[in-house]
N, C-alpha and C positions, 0 to 999 in steps of 0.2 A: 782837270783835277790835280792838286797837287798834293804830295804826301810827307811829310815829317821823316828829318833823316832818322829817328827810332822806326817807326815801320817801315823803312824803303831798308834797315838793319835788318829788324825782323826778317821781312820777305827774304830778304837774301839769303841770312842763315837758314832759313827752311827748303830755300831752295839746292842750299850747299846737303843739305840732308835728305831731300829727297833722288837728288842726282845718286849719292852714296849706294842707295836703294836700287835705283833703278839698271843702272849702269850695269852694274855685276849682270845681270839676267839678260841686257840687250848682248853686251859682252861673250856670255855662254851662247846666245842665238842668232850669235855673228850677224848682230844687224850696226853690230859697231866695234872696232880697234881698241883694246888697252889702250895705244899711244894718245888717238883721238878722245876716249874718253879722258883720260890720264891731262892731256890739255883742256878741254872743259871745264872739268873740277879745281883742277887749279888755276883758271881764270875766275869763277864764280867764288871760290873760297877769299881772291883776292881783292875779289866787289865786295862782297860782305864784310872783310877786314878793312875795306877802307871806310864804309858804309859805317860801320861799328865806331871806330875810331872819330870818325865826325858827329856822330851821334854823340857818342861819350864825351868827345869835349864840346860841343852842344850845351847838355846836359851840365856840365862841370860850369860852366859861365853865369849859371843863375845859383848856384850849391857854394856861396861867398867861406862854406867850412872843408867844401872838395871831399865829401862825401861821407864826413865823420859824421857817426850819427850819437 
């Protein structure tokens, strides 16, 4: 299956969101590190920025006015 860099964006930022959620509570029930989560999230935050970023100029290639609506 292959997916469009908007939803393979999507997925990501929802994943940077749901990490947000979770983390904090595994965090408090020591089944994981600040630092290790602390790198997680800033990996995944980084997949989604780049994710985003190709999406966006994706997007921008066929928008011949760059977004002015």
């Amino acid at each position: 299956m292959t997916f469009t860099l908007e939803q393979l964006a999507t997925c990501a930022e929802r994943e940077v969101k749901q990490r947000r959620r979770v983390y904090s509570r595994w965090i408090e029930d020591h089944r994981m590190t600040q630092a290790f989560a602390d790198d997680q999230l800033a990996m995944m935050e980084q997949i989604a920025r780049d994710y985003r970023a190709k999406a966006d100029a994706e997007a921008a290639k066929g928008d011949l006015f760059g977004g002015a609506v």
